[in-house]
C-alpha positions as CSV (number, residue, x, y, z in Angstrom):
1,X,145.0,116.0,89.2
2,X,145.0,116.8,93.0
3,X,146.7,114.4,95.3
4,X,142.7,114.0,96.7
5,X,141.7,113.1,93.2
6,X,144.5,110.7,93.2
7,X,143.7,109.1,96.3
8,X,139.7,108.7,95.1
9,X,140.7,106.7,92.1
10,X,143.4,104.5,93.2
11,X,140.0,103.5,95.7
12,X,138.3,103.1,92.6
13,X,140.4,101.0,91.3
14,X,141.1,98.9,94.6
15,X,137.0,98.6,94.9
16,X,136.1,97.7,91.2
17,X,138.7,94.9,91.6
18,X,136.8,93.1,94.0
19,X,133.6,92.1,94.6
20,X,134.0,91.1,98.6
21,X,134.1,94.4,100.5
22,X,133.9,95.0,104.3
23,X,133.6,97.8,106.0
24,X,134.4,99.1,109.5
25,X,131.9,101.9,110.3
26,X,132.4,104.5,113.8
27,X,130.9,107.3,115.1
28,X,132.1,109.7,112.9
29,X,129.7,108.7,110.3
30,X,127.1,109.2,112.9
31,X,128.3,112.3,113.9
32,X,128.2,113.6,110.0
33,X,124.2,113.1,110.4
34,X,124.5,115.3,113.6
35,X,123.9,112.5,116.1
36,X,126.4,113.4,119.3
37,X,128.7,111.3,119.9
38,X,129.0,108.9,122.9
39,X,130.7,111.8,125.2
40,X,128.8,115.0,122.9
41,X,125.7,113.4,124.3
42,X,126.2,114.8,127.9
43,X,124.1,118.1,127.2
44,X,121.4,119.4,128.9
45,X,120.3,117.8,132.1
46,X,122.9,115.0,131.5
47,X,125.8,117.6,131.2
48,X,126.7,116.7,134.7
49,X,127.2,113.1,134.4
50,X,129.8,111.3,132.9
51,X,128.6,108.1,130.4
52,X,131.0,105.7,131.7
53,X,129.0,106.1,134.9
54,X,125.3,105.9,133.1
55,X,127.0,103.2,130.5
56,X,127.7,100.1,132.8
57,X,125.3,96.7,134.3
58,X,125.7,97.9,137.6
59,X,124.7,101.9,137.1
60,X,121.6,99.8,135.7
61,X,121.3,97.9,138.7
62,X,121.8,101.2,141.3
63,X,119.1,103.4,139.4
64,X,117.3,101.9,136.2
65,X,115.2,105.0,136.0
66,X,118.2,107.6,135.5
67,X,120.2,105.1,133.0
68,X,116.5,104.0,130.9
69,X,116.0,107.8,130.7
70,X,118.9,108.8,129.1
71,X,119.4,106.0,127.0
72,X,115.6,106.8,126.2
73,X,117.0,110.8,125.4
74,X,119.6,109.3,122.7
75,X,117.0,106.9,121.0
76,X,115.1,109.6,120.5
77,X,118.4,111.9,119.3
78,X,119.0,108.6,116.8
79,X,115.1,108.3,115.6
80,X,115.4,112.2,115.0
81,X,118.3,111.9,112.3
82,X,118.5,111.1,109.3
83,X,120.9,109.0,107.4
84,X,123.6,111.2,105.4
85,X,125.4,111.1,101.8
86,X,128.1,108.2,103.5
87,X,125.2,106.2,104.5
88,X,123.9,106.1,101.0
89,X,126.5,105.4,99.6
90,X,127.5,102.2,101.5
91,X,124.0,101.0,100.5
92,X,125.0,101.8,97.3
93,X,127.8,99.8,96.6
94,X,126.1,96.8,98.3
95,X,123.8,96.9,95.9
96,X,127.0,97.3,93.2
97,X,128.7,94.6,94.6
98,X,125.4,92.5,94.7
99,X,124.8,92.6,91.0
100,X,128.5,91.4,90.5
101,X,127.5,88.4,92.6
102,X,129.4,90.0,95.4
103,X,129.0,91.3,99.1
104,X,129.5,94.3,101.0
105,X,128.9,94.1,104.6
106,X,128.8,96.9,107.6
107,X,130.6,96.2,110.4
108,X,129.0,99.3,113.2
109,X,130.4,100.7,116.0
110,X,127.5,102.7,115.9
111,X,124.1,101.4,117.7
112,X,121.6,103.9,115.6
113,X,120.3,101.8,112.8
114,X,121.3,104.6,110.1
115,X,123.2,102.0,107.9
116,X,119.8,99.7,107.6
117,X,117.6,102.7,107.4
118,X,120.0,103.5,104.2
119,X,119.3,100.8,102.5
120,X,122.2,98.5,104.0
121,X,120.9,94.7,104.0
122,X,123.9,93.4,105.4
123,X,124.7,95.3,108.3
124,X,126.6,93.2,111.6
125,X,125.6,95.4,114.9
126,X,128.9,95.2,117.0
127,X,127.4,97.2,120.2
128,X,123.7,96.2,119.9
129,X,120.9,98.6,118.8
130,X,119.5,101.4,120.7
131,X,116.6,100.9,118.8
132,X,115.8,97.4,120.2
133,X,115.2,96.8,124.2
134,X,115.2,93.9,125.8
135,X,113.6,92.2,129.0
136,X,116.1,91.6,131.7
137,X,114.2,88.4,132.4
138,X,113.4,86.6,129.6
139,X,115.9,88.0,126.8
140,X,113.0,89.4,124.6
141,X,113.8,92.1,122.0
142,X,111.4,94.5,121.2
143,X,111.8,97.1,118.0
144,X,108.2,98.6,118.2
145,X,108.9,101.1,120.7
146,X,106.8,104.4,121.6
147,X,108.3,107.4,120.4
148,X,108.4,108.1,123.7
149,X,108.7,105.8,127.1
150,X,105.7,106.1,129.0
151,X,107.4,105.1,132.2
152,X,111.2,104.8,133.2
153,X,112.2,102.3,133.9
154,X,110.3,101.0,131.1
155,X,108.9,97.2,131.5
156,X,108.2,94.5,129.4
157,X,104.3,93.0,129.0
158,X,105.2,90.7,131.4
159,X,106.4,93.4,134.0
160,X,110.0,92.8,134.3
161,X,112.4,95.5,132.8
162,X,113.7,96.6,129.7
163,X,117.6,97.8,129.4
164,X,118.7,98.9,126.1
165,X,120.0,96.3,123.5
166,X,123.4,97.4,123.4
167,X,127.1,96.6,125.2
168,X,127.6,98.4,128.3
169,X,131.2,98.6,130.2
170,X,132.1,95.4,131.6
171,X,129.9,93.4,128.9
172,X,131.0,91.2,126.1
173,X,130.1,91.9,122.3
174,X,127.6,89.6,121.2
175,X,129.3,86.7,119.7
176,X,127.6,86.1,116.5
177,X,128.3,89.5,115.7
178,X,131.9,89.0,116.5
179,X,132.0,85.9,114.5
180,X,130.9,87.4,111.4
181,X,133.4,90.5,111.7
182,X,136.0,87.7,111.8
183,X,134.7,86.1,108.8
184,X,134.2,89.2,106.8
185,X,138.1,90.3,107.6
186,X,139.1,87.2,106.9
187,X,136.9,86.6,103.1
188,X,137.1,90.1,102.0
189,X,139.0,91.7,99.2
190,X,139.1,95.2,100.3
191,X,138.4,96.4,103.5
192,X,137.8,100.0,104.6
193,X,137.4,101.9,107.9
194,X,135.6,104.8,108.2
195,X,135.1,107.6,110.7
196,X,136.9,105.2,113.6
197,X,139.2,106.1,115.5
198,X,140.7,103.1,115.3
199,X,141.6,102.8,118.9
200,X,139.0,100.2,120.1
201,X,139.4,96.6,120.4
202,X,138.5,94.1,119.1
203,X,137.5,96.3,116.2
204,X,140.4,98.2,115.4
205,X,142.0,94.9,114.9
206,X,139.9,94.1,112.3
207,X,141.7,95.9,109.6
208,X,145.3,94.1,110.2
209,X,143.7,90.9,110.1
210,X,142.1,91.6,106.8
211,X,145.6,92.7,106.0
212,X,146.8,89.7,107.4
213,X,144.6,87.5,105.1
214,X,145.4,89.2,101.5
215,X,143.0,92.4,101.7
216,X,143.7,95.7,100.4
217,X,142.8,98.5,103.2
218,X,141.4,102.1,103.0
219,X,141.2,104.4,105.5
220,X,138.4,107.2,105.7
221,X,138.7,109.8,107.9
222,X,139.4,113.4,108.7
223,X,142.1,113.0,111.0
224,X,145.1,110.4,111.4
225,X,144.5,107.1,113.2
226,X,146.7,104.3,114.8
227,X,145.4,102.5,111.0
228,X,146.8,105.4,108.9
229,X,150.0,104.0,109.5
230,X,149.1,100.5,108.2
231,X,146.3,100.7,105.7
232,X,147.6,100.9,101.9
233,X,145.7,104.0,101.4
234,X,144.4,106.5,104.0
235,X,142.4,108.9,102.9
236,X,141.7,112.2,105.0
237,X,138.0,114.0,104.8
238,X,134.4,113.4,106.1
239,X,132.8,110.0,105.0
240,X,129.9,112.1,103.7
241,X,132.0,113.5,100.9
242,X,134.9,110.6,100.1
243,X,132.2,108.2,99.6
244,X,130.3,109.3,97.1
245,X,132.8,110.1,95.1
246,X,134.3,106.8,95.1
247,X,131.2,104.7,94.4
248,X,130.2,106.7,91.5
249,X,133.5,106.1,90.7
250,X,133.5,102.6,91.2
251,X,129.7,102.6,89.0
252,X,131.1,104.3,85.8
253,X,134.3,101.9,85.9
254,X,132.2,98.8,85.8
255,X,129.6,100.4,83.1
């Protein structure tokens, strides 16, 4: 046995244990289903800019049109994907962990919908959505968008603006999604992080405090992490392929 094939089935084992699983998911999931990541997205006509100056309330504020269109240029980025082998399989152990009477829920970095549009019910949005906008005025979120903005700044049908759902420099994240992270680190059994770098607070506290409260923690990624250090098993590869492997794993050991 390979120390990989090692690693995969002490997961196994950790995962058909439990039946309260919570996972921290970044953008190297994302990236796996070829959507750029936050700085990979400067290409083309944005290649000039950098997206801490397009990714703030007040670059908003200074020239709606330039921020709306190239927040409008990722949607459509996100919309094009599709959602890859580590998607499905998160999906697929909620649905394991559901006919145990259990939970698994997503905790995203990521602001593309790919977990839901794997089949993941229980998915907590820690940056927003870039597939919901929402009126500057009234607070309005709207998920029937064009496939393509017919104006830029787009507006709302009552005329005022629409800004991307998601957390911009300078903003909090949403409270009732950090709420529920706290609750799912704090109730889970197992707890894994995959494809962050583990460098971004509050989230990359999230594994220590499931640590803190009795959890055992897996790591998923190709390259080390502040958390390789401290989870009890880190495992190094692309989401895309660990996953897989461990949830069939985790399905034949509770046949």
């Amino acid at each position: 046995m390979t120390t990989g094939d090692a690693q995969i089935e002490r997961a196994v084992e950790m995962i058909a244990g439990a039946r309260r699983v919570g996972v921290l998911s970044g953008a190297g999931v994302s990236a796996e289903s070829r959507i750029p990541t936050f700085r990979d997205a400067m290409e083309g006509l944005w290649r000039s800019f950098d997206p801490q100056e397009l990714a703030t309330p007040e670059a908003f504020a200074r020239d709606p049109e330039r921020v709306t269109r190239w927040y409008d240029f990722r949607r459509r980025k996100c919309l094009d994907a599709q959602p890859n082998p580590g998607h499905l399989a998160l999906a697929d152990l909620e649905e394991v962990m559901r006919d145990r009477g259990g939970w698994v829920t997503v905790l995203t970095q990521n602001v593309d919908g790919l977990h839901q549009r794997a089949g993941s019910r229980d998915v907590v949005e820690l940056h927003g959505s870039i597939m919901t906008w929402r009126c500057c005025e009234s607070g309005r979120r709207f998920r029937d968008l064009p496939a393509q903005f017919e104006e830029y700044p787009p507006k709302s049908p009552e005329g005022a603006l629409l800004r991307p759902d998601v957390v911009w420099f300078g903003e909090a994240l949403p409270e009732t999604a950090l709420e529920r992270a706290y609750e799912v680190a704090a109730t889970c059994e197992v707890f894994l992080t995959v494809g962050t770098s583990s460098v971004v607070y509050p989230a990359a506290g999230f594994t220590q405090m499931a640590r803190e409260h009795g959890a055992s923690t897996i790591e998923i990624n190709p390259d080390e992490t502040p958390a390789s250090e401290v989870v009890d098993l880190s495992i190094r590869g692309r989401s895309g392929e660990v996953l897989p492997l461990i949830v069939a794993g985790v399905r034949k050991a509770l046949e």
